[in-house]
N, C-alpha and C positions, 0 to 999 in steps of 0.2 A: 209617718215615720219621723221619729226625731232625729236630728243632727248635732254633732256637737260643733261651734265654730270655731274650737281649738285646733279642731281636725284640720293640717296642712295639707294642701295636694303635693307630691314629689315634686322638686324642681325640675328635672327632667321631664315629669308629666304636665310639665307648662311653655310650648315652646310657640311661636307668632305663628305654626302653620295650623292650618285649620284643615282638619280632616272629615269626612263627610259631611259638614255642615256647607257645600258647595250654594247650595239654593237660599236655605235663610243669610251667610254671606253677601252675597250679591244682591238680595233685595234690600238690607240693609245699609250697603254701600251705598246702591241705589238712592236711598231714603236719602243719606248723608249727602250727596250728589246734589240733590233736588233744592237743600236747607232745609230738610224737614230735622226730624228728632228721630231715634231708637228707644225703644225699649225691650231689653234682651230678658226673659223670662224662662224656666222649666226650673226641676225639682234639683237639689241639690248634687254637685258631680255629675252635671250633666254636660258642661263644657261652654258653661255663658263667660265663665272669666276669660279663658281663651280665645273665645269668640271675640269679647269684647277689645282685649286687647289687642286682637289683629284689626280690627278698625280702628282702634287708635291709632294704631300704627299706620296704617293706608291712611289715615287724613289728616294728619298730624302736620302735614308738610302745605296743606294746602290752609290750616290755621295759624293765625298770629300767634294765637294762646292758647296753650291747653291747662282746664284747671281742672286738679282730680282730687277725688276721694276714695276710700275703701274702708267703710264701716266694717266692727265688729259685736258681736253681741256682747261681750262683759264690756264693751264701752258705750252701750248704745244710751245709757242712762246720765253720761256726759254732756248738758249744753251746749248747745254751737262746738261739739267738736269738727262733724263733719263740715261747719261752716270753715270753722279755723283752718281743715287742710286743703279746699279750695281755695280760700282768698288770701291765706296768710303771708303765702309770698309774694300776694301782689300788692298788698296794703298801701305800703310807702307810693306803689304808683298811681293810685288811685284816691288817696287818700286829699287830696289837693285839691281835687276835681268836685268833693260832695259838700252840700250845705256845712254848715258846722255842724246843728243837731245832728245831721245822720253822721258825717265823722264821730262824734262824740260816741255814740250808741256801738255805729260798728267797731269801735277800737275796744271800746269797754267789753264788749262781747267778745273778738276776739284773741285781746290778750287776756283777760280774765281780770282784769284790772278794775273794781266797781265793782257794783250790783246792776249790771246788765240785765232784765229778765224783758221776755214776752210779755209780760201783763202790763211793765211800766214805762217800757220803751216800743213797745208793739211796732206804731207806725213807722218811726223817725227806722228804725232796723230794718224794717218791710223794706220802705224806701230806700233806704242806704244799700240794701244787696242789690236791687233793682236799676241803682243809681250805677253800680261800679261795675255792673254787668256791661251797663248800655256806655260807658267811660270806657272802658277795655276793650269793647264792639268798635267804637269810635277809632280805632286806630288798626283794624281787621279783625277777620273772624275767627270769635271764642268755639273751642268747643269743649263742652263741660265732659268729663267721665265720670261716673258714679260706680260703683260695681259694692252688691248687697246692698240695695237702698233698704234691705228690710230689716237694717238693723242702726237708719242713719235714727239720731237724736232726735226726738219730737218737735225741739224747737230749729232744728238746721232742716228740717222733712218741710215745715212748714213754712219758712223763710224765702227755699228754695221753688216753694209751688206757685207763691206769694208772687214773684218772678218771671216764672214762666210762663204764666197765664196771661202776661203783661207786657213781653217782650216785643210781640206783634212782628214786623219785618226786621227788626235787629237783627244782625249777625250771628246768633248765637246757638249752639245747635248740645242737645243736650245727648247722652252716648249713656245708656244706664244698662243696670242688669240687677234682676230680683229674684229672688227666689220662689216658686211657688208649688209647693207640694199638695197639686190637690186644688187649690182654691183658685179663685178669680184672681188676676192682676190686672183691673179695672182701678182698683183703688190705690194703686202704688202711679198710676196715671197721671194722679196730684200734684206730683212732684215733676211734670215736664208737660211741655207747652200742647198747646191743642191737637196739633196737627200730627203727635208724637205714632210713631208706628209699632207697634207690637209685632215682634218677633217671638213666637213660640219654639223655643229647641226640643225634640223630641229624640228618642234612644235611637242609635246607629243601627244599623243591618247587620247580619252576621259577615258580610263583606267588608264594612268600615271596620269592624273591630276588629278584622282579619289586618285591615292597612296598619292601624292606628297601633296595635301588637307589633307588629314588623316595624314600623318607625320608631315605633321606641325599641329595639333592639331585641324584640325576644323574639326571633326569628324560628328558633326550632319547636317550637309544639305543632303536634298533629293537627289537620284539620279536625278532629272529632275532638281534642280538646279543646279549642277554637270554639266549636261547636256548644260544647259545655260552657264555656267561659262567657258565652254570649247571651246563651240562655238565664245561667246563675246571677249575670248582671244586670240582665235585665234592659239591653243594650246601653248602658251608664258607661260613658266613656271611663272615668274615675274610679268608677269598681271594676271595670274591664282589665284595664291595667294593674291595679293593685290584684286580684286575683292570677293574672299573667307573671306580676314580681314573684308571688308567692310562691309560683309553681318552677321558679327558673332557679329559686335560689331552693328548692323542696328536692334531695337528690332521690328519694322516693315515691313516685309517681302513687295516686288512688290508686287502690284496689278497683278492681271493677266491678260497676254498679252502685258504686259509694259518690257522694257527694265532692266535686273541688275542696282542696282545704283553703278553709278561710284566713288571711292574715289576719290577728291581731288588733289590728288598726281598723279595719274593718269590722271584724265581730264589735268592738267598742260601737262602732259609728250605728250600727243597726239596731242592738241591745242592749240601748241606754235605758231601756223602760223596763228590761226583765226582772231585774231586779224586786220590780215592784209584785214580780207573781209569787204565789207559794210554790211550795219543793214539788208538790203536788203537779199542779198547776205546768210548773216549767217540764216537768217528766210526758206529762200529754203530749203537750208542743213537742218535745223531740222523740216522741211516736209518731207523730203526724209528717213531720220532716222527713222520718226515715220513708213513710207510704210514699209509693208513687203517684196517687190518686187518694188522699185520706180523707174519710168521710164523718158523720159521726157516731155512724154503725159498725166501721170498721176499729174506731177506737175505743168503741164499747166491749167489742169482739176481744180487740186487743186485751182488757183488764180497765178501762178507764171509766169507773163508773158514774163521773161528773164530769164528762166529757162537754157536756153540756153548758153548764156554769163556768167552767174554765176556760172553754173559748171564746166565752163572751167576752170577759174580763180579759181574753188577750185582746180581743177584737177593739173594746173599749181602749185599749193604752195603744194600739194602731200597730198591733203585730200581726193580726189577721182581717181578712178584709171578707168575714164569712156574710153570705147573702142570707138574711131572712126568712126561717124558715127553709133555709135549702139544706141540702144534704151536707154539699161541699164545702169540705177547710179548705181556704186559700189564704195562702201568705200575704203579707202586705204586698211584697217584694219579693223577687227568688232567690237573694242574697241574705235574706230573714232566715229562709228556710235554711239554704246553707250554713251560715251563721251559724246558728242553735244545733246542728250537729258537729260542725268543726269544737264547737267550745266545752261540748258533752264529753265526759270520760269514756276510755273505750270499755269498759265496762257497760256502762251505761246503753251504750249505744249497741253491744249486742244483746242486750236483755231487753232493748223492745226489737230488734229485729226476731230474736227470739220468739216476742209473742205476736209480730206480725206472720210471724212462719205459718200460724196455727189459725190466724183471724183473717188471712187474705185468702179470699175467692177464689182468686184467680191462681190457675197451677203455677203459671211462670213466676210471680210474683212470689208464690209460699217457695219454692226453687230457690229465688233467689235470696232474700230473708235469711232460709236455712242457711246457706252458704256463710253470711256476713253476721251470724250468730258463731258459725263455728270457728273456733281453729285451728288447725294441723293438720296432716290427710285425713281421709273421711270415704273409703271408698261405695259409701251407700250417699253419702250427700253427693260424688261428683257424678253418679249414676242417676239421680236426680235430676242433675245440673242439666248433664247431655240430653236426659230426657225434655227438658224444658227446654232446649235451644231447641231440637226438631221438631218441638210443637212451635215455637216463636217462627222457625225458617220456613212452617207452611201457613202459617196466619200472614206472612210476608214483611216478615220484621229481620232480614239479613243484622241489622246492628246490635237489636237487642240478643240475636242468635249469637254472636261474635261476645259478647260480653260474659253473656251464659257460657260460651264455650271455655272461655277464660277462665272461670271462675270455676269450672270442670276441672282445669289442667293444674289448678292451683291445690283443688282438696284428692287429684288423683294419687294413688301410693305408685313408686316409683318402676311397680313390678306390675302396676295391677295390665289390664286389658281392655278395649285401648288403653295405652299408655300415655302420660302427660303432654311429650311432643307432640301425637296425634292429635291429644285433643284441640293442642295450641291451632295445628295446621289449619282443621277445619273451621276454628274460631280467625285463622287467616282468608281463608276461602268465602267466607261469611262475610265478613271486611269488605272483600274486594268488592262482592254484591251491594254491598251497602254503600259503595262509593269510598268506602274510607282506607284508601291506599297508602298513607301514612303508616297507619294503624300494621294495615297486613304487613308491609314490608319490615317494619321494627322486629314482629313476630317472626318471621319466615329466618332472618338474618341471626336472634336471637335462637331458633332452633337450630343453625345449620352451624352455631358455634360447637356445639355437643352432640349431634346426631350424625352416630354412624351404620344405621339402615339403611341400605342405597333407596330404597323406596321413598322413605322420611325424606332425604335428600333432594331428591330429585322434585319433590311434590315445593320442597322451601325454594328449592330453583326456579318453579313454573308460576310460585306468587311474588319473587321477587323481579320476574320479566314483565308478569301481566301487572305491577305497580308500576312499573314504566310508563306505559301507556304508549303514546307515537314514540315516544323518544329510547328508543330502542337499541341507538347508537353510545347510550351513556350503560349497556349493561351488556359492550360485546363481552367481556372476560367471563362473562356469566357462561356463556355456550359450551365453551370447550370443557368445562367444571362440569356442566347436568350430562354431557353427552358422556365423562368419564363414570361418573357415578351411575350411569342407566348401564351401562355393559351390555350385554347380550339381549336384555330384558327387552321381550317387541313392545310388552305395553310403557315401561317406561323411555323406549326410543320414540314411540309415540307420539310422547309428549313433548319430548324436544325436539322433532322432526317439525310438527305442529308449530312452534315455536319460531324455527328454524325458516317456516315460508313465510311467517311474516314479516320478520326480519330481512328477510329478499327483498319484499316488497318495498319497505318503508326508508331502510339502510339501502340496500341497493338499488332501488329503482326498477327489479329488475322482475316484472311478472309471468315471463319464461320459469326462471328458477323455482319464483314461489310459487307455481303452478307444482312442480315436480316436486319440489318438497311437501306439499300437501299431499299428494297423491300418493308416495310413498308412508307420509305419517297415518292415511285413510287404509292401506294396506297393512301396514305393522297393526294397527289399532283395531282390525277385523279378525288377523291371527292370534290376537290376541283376548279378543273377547270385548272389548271395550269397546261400547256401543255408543257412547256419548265425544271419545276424541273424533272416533270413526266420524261423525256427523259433522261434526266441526270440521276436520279436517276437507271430506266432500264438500263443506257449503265453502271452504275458500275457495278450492277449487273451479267449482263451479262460478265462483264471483271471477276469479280470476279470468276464467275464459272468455266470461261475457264481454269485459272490460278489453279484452283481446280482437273480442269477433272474431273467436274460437269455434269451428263446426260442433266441437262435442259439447259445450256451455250445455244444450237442452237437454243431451243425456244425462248428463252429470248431476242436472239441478232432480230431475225424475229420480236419479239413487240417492240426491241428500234427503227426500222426502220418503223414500221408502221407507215402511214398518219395520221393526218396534221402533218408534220415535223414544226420543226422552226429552221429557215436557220440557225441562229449562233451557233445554239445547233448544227446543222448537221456537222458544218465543227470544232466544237471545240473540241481541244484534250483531254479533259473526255468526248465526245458524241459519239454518234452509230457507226460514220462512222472512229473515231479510234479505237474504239473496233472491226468492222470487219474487219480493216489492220492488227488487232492482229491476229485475227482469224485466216486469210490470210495467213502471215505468219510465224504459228506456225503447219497449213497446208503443207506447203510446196508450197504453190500456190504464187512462189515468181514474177512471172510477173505481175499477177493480183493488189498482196502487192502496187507493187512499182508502176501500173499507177494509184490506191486507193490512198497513200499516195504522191503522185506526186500531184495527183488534190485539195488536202484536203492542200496541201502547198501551192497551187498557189491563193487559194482562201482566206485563212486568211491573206497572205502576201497582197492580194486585199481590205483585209476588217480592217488592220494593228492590228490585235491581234495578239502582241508580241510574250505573252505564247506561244500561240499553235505555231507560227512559230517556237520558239525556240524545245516545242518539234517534231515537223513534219521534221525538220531538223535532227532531231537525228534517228526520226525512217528511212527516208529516208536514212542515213548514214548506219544504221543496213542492212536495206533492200540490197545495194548495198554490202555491207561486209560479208553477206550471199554468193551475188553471185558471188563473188572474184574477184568485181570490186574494190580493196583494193586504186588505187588513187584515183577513185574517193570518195570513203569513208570516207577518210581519210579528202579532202577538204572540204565533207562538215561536218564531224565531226568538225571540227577545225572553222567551220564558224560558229556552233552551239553554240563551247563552247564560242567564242567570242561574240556573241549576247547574252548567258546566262551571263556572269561576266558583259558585259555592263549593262544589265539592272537588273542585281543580282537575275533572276529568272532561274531556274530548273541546277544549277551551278552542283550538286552533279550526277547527272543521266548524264551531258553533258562532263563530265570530265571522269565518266565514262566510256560514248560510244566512247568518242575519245581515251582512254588509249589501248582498242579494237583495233582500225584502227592505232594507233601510232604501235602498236607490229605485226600488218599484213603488212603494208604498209610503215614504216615510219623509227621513232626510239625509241628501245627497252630503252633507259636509259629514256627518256620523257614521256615513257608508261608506266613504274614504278612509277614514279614521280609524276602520273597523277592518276593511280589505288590506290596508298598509300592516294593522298590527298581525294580522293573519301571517302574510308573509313572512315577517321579520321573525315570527314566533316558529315556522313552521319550519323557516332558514336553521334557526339555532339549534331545533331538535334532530337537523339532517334527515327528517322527513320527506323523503321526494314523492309522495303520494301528493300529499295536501301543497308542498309550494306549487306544484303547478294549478292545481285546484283554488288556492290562494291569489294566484297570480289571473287567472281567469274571473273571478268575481272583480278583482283589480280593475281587468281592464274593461269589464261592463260596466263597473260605478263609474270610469273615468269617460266612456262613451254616453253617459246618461248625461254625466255634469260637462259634454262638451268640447271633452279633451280629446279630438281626436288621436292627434301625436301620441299622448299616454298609452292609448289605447292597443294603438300598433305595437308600441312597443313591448307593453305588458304581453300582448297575445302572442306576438311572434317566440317570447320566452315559450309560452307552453306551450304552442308548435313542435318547437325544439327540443323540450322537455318530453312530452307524449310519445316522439317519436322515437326518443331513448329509452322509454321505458319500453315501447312495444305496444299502446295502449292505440288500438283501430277503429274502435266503436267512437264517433261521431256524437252520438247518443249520450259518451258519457259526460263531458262537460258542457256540451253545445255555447262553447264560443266562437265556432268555425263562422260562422254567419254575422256574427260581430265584427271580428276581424276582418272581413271582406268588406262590411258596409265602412268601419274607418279606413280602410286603405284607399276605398272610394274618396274619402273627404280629403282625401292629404293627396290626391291626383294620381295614386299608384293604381291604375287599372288593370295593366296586364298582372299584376300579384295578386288582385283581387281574386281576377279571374283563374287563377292557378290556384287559390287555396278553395273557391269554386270546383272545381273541375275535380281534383285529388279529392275534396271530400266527399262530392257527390258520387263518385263510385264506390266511395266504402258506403254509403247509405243505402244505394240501390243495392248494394250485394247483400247486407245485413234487412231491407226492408223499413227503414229509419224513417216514414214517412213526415214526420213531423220536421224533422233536421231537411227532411227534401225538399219541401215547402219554404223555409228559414233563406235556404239557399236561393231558392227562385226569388225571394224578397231582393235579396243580395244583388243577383244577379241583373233585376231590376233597375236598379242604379247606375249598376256598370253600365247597359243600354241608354239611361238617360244621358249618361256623360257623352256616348257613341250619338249621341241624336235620334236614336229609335225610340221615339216617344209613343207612339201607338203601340208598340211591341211590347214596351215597357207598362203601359197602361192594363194590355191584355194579361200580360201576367201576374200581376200586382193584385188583380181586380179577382183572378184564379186563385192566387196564394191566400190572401181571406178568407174566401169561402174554404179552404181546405182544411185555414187552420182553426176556423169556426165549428167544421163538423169531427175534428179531433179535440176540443173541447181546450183548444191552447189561449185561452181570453184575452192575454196581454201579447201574444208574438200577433195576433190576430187583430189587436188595436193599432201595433204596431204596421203591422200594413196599413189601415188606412190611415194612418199619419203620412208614409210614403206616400199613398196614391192621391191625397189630397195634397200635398206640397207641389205634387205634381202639376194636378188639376190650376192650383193656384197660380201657378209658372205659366199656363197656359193662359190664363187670363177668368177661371172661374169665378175667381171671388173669394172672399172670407167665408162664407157660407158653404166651400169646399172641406173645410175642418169640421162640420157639427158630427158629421158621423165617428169622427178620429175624437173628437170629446163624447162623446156620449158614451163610447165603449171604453175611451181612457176612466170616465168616471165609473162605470159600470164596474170595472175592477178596481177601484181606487187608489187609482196610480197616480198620485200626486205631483211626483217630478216630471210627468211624461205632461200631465193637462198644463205645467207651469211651458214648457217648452210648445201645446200646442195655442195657447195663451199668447207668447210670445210672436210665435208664426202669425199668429191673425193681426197681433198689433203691428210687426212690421208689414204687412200688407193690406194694413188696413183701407175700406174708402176712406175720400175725404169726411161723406158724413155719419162714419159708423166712429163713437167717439172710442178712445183707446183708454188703456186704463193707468190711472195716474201711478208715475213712478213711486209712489211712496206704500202700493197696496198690499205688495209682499211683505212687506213688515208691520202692516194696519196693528198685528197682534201684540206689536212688542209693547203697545200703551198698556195693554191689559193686567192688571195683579194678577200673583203668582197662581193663584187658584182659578181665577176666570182663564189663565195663557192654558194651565193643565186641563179644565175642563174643552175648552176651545177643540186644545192637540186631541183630545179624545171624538172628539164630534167630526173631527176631520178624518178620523180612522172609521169612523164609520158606526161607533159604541153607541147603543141607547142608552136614556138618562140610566135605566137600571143597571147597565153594565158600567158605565162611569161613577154610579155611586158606589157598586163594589172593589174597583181596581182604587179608589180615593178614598175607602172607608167613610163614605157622609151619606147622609140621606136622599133620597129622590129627591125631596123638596130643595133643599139644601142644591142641587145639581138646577133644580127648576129656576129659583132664584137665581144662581149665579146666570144662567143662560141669560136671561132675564137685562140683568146688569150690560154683558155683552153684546147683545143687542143694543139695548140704546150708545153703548161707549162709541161702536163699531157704527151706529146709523142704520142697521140693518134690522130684515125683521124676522130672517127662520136661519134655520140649520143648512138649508144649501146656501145661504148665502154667505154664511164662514167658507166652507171648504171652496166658495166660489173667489173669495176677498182674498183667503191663503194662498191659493191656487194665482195668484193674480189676474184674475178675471173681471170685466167689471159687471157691478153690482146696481142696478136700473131700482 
C-alpha cells in the first residue's frame, strides 16, 4: 500500500503517552538502559513516531546530547541533509576537535559551501562524522533520534552507518524508526550499530483502540462502532482515530450494514494508485467492497465479466492481496475496502448492491443488498429484511440479527404490521444478545421518544434496564415509568416485577425482597401466558433461595425446570439450568457442575449470546478452580475477563473470578490489582451482590500474598455484608475458613473459633460437606495455638482425605501444607513438604509451591542447600518472547498450545525453549516451573 509523506498525523493524534504499545516500550527502554541501540519498525500509522518520541523523552535527561533528524520523501534526494539536521547545531562545537581535512569536508557538506560529494571526499567525511560523534561522546552520552530512516539521503544513510559500525563502547546510542510495509527491516540495520534491537510494532486490540478513542476524546461511540472502527483499521492506531474524527464530526451515523465513512485524508492515503485502473476495473473493486465475503464467482454472478483481469491489476498496484489461484478477493487493508466505498457515488453504490441482491448465495446477504439498493419504504423488502434476521438469530448471529432488524425498521411503512418501532425493539433485543448494549439502549430510548403502545413501551423499558447491567442504581427513575405504562396488564407487570427482584438484589442488598418479587413476577407471567418471563422469574427465585438456605431452593429449582421449557431461557445465565450448576456446585457435585456448565457454554457460544458466554466462562473457571485445575482456570478466567472488557458486560464479577485464579495459579501482584479494581468498580455501581463477592476474593489474594491483617479486614467486611443481605449458605463465597485461618495468624483465636462455630451449623444444616472440611482445616490451627498437637494432627490428616475424595485438589493441598508445617514444627524435617509440593504442583498452583518453597528454605538442614535469593526472578534475564514462552510452560501449555496463544510455530516454540534452557542453566520444562517457583534446581 502506498503512502503519501505529505499526509500529517493530527497534532492531537501525537501526544508523549504511549498507548498499548506497554511491552515493545519497555523492551526498548530496556535496550536504551543497557547502551544498546533501537530500531522502531511497522507499516505506516502505526504509532513508531509516538513511540519513538516517548523514548526520547524518557532518556533524554539521562543524555548529554541529543541529535535528531526526521526525513522526508520529496527531500530524500537532498545530500547530507539529514546529516545537516543532526550535526548542524553542533558544528561550531565540534568543529575545533577534528583533523582539518575532516573539518574541511564536514563543513563543506554541511553548509553547502563547496562540492562536497561522497566520491571525492568519501573518507576525510566517513571520518569526520565518526570523529564528532566520538568528540560529543567525550563530554557524555549522545543519543541519536532518526525517525523515517527510509526516506534519509543516500549519502547521510551512508555516513551514518559508516559510524555506527565503528563506534564500539562510545557513548553513543542510536533511537530510530522505519517504516516497513511488508518487507524486511534487516537492511535499514545499516544505518546503527551492531548490537542495535528491533522492535516490531504491530496493530492494537480492539481494547487499545477502545483506550486510544477515549484518550483522544471521542468518548461517545458504541462499542459495536468501536467494534467496526477497529476492524476497518485494521488495528492502525492512525486510521483508528482518523476514522473515530470522522464519525464524531459525521451527525449522521451509517446506515446499517454499510461500511464506516471514510475521511477524505484517508481515502487519499489508501487510493493513491486507483487512479491507475480503468472505470471498469474501479467498478469491480466497489462490488467486491460492498460483498461481505467477495469471491470471483460471486463477481462474475454480480455482471463482472473480467473479473478476472481486473483483480490482477488491482492486486499488482497493491489493492488486493488476492491468493493464487484461490477463489478469495482480499483487500490489501480493510481501510482499502472501505475506502473505495466511502469515495463511490451513491448511485454507484446501490447499483452493485443491486446486483449483489441477485449474485449472493446466501439469503441474509441477498436480504441485506436488497435493502441498501433500495430507497424509501418498501414493505416486501423489510419483510424480507425480518425474514433474514430470524434466519441470522438461529444460525446464532444475534448482531448480524440486530442490523437486519434495523434495516427492517427503516424500509417498514409507518402503518404496515409489525410496525417500525417493533421492528426497532427486537433489533434492540437482539443487541443485547449480542453483547452490544450501547447499541440497544440508543434504540430502546430512541423508541420511547414517540411510542405510545403501553406494550411498545414497556418492552423499550425492559432493554433499557437490561443495558445497565449491575449498575441498576443509575436507572432507578426507569421503575416508576415501566410500572405506569404496564397498568393492569399481568404480562407486562411481569416484566417489571421481573425487573423489580433484581433490583432488590443488586440496589438493595436485600434477597428476602427479591425472592418476592420474583415469585410474584413468576405468578403474573403464568396468568398470563408467558412461558419464558414465567422461567426467568422461577430460576431467580430459586437462586435466590439457595443463596438464602431456603428449605423451598429444591422445590422451586424442580418448577424452573418443569415443561415446556423455552430453549433461550434454558441455556441463559439467569435461567434454570444456571441455577442448577449453582446448585451443583455449592453441592459439591463438582463433576456434574462442570459437564452442566460445559454444555450450557457450548450452546450460547452456538446461539452467540455474549452475556451468558461471558458468564458460563467464569463459572466454568470457578468450577475448574474448585477442582485445582488452577491452569486451566486461570486461562479461562482471563478469557472471560477479556470477552467481558471487550464487550463491557459482567467486567466487575470477571475481574473478580480471575483475581481468584491469578492468586491460585498465576500471579499474586495481578491478583491484587485485579480483586482491588473489583471492589472499587463494584462500590461505584452500588452493587451489593459482587462488593461482598469482591471483597472476599480480596481477602483470599491478600492471604495468599501473606497479608494476614488485610485479610481480616477484608473478610470481616463480608461477614457484615452477608449477614445484611441475609445470604446463609456458607457454600456460597466460602471465605468462612479463610477468615478463621487469618485471625489465627494475627492471635485472634477466640473470633476464629466463633466464625468457626456459627458457620459450621449453617453447613451441617444445609449439608455443605466440602465448607465442613475447610472448617476443620481451620479449626486445626486454632488447636495448634491451644497446644493440641496430636488433635490437630488427627484432623488435619481427616480433612485431606475428605477433601481428596470430594475432588477439592487445591483446599486438599492446602491441608497438607498445614499438616506438614506442622510436622516440621515438630522436628520432621524438610521432607515433611514433598507431599504439600507435589499436590501444590499437581494443581499448578504457583503462589502456594513459592510459599511451600519458602517453608523448606527457612527450615532448612544445614546440608540441604537453599535456593539462592536471586531465583524468583532468574526469568527476568530472558527476552520478551523466551519470558512469554517461559510464563506459558509454567501454566502448564504444551509447545502446541504455546504456539497457538503466540501465533508462531512449534519449531519456533522448540527453539525458543531451546534458548532458555541454556540462558537459565537448566535442562527441561519442570525445571522452569521449579526456578519460577523458587525452588532449587540440582
Amino acid at each position: 500500500m502506498t503512502v503519501r509523506r505529505d499526509f500529517k498525523e493530527p497534532a492531537r493524534s501525537r501526544p508523549d503517552l504511549v498507548i498499548g504499545r506497554e511491552e515493545p516500550f519497555t523492551a526498548a527502554r530496556e535496550q536504551l538502559g543497557r547502551g544498546g541501540s533501537v530500531l522502531l519498525h511497522g507499516p505506516a500509522g502505526i504509532g513508531k513516531s509516538t513511540v519513538l518520541r516517548a523514548l526520547a523523552a524518557d532518556y533524554a535527561e539521562a543524555a548529554r546530547t541529543v541529535l535528531r533528524c526526521s526525513a522526508t520523501e520529496s527531500e530524500s534526494h537532498l545530500p547530507f541533509l539529514a546529516l545537516a539536521d543532526l550535526l548542524g547545531l553542533v558544528l561550531d562545537e565540534v568543529s575545533d576537535k577534528l583533523p582539518a581535512a575532516q573539518r574541511t569536508a564536514l563543513e563543506s557538506a554541511l553548509t553547502g559551501r563547496g562540492e562536497s560529494t561522497l566520491q571525492r571526499d568519501g573518507l576525510a567525511l566517513r571520518l569526520a562524522v565518526l570523529s564528532a560523534l566520538r568528540a560529543l561522546a567525550a563530554e557524555g552520552p549522545v543519543l541519536v533520534v532518526a525517525d523515517d530512516v527510509q526516506w534519509l539521503d543516500s549519502a547521510s544513510s551512508e555516513l551514518l552507518g559508516f559510524a555506527a559500525r565503528r563506534l564500539g563502547d562510545t557513548p553513543v546510542k542510536m533511537l530510530c524508526a522505519v517504516r516497513t510495509d511488508g518487507q524486511e527491516y534487516d537492511r535499514h540495520l545499516r544505518t546503527s550499530p551492531p548490537d542495535t534491537l528491533a522492535v516490531r510494532l504491530g496493530p492494537l486490540s480492539r481494547a487499545q483502540v477502545s483506550a486510544l478513542l477515549d484518550h483522544r476524546g471521542y468518548t461517545g461511540l458504541p462499542r459495536s462502532t468501536v467494534r467496526d472502527i477497529h476492524r476497518t483499521s485494521g488495528g492502525n492506531p492512525l486510521f483508528a482515530l482518523e476514522l473515530g474524527r470522522a464519525l464524531a464530526e459525521n451527525p449522521t451515523p451509517p446506515r446499517p450494514g454499510e461500511p464506516l465513512p471514510v475521511p477524505t485524508s484517508l481515502r487519499a492515503l489508501v487510493l493513491s494508485r486507483l487512479e491507475m485502473l480503468s472505470a471498469e476495473a474501479r467498478h469491480t473493486l466497489l462490488v467486491a467492497s460492498a460483498g461481505a465475503r467477495p469471491t470471483l464467482s460471486l463477481l462474475h454472478a454480480a455482471g463482472r465479466e473480467n473479473a478476472e483481469a481486473e483483480t490482477a491489476r488491482a492486486a499488482e498496484l497493491g489493492l488486493l492481496a488476492t491468493e493464487p489461484e484461490g477463489p478469495a478477493v482480499r483487500f490489501a487493508h480493510p481501510l482499502v475496502s472501505a475506502a473505495l466505498y466511502a469515495e463511490a457515488p451513491a448511485h454507484q453504490r446501490r447499483a452493485a448492491h443491486a446486483a449483489l441482491s441477485t449474485a449472493a448465495s446466501d439469503p441474509i446477504e441477498r436480504a441485506r443488498h436488497l435493502a441498501l439498493a433500495t430507497t424509501g419504504t418498501d414493505p416486501e423488502v423489510a419483510a424480507r429484511l425480518a425474514g433474514a434476521a430470524i434466519l441470522a438469530r438461529d444460525r446464532g448471529a444475534p448482531s448480524v440479527a440486530a442490523s437486519l432488524g434495523l434495516l427492517a425498521a427503516r424500509h417498514a411503512p409507518a402503518d404496515s404490521v409489525p410496525g417500525p418501532d417493533e421492528r426497532r425493539l427486537q433489533a434492540a433485543e437482539d443487541a443485547i444478545t449480542a453483547g452490544e448494549v450501547d447499541l440497544a439502549r440508543d434504540i430502546a430510548r430512541e423508541v420511547l421518544t414517540r411510542a405510545t403502545v403501553p406494550a411498545e413501551r414497556v418492552r423499550a423499558w425492559m432493554v433499557v434496564i437490561e443495558a445497565a447491567g449491575q449498575a441498576l442504581g443509575e436507572v432507578d427513575a426507569v421503575f416508576p415509568q415501566a410500572l405506569a405504562d404496564a397498568g393492569d396488564d399481568p404480562r407486562l407487570l411481569a416484566l417489571v416485577h421481573y425487573q423489580l427482584a433484581w433490583r432488590a438484589l443488586v440496589v438493595e442488598g436485600d434477597f428476602a425482597e427479591g425472592r418476592e418479587e420474583a415469585a410474584h413476577a413468576a405468578d403474573l407471567a403464568a396468568r398470563a401466558g408467558d412461558r419464558r418471563t414465567e422461567l426467568l422469574a422461577l430460576a431467580f427465585q430459586a437462586q435466590a433461595e439457595t443463596l438464602m438456605g431456603h428449605p423451598d431452593a429444591p422445590a422451586t429449582i424442580k418448577r424452573a425446570l418443569k415443561e415446556p421449557q423455552d430453549p433461550q431461557v434454558a441455556c441463559h445465565h439467569n435461567g434454570a439450568g444456571s441455577t442448577r450448576f449453582r446448585w451443583l456446585l455449592m453441592s459439591d457435585q463438582l463433576p456434574e457442575a462442570r459437564n452442566t456448565v460445559t454444555a450450557l457454554l457450548r450452546e450460547v457460544r452456538r446461539r452467540g449470546m455474549v452475556e451468558s458466554e461471558v458468564h458460563f466462562l467464569r463459572l466454568l473457571a470457578e468450577t475448574e478452580l474448585r477442582s485445582g485445575h488452577c491452569g486451566r482456570a486461570l486461562d479461562l478466567a482471563r478469557e472471560s475477563l477479556r470477552l467481558a472488557r471487550d464487550s463491557g458486560i459482567g467486567e466487575v464479577a470477571s475481574a473478580m473470578l480471575t483475581s481468584l485464579a491469578e492468586a491460585s495459579g498465576g500471579s499474586v501482584d495481578q491478583a491484587l490489582a485485579l480483586a482491588r479494581e473489583a471492589v472499587e468498580h463494584a462500590e461505584e455501581d452500588g452493587d451489593q451482590i459482587y462488593v461482598s463477592r469482591a471483597l472476599a476474593a480480596l481477602g483470599y489474594v491478600q492471604l495468599v500474598a501473606g497479608d494476614a491483617p488485610g485479610t481480616v479486614r477484608s473478610l470481616r467486611r463480608v461477614r457484615e455484608l452477608e449477614h445484611g443481605l441475609g445470604v446463609t449458605d456458607p457454600a456460597r463465597g466460602r471465605w468462612h475458613g479463610d477468615l478463621a485461618e487469618a485471625l489465627v495468624r494475627i492471635g485472634e483465636f477466640a473470633e476464629a473459633q466463633d466464625v468457626i462455630d456459627v458457620t459450621r451449623e449453617q453447613a451441617l444444616r444445609l449439608g455443605r460437606e466440602s465448607v465442613l472440611a475447610v472448617l476443620d482445616r481451620a479449626e486445626a490451627l486454632v488447636r495448634v495455638a491451644g497446644g493440641e498437637h496430636e488433635a490437630a494432627v488427627g484432623q488435619l490428616t481427616s480433612v485431606q482425605d475428605r477433601l481428596s475424595k470430594l475432588g477439592y485438589g487445591l483446599e486438599e493441598a492446602r491441608a497438607a501444607f498445614e499438616l506438614a508445617r506442622l510436622r516440621a514444627r515438630r522436628g520432621s524435617g524438610p521432607t515433611s513438604y514433598d507431599e504439600a509440593a507435589r499436590l501444590f504442583r499437581r494443581c499448578r498452583a504457583l503462589p502456594w509451591l513459592r510459599q511451600v518453597d519458602a517453608a523448606v528454605a527457612a527450615g532448612a538442614a544445614p546440608d540441604r542447600q537453599a535456593v539462592p535469593a536471586a531465583a524468583p526472578t532468574a526469568l527476568d534475564g530472558l527476552a520478551s518472547m523466551e519470558r512469554q514462552v517461559a510464563a506459558l510452560v509454567m501454566e502448564g501449555a504444551t509447545n502446541r498450545e504455546i504456539a497457538g496463544r503466540l501465533f508462531i510455530s512449534v519449531k519456533t516454540v522448540e527453539a525458543t525453549l531451546t534458548r532458555v534452557y541454556r540462558k537459565l542453566g537448566i535442562r527441561s520444562r519442570v525445571d522452569i516451573v521449579r526456578l519460577a517457583a523458587g525452588r532449587h534446581v540440582k
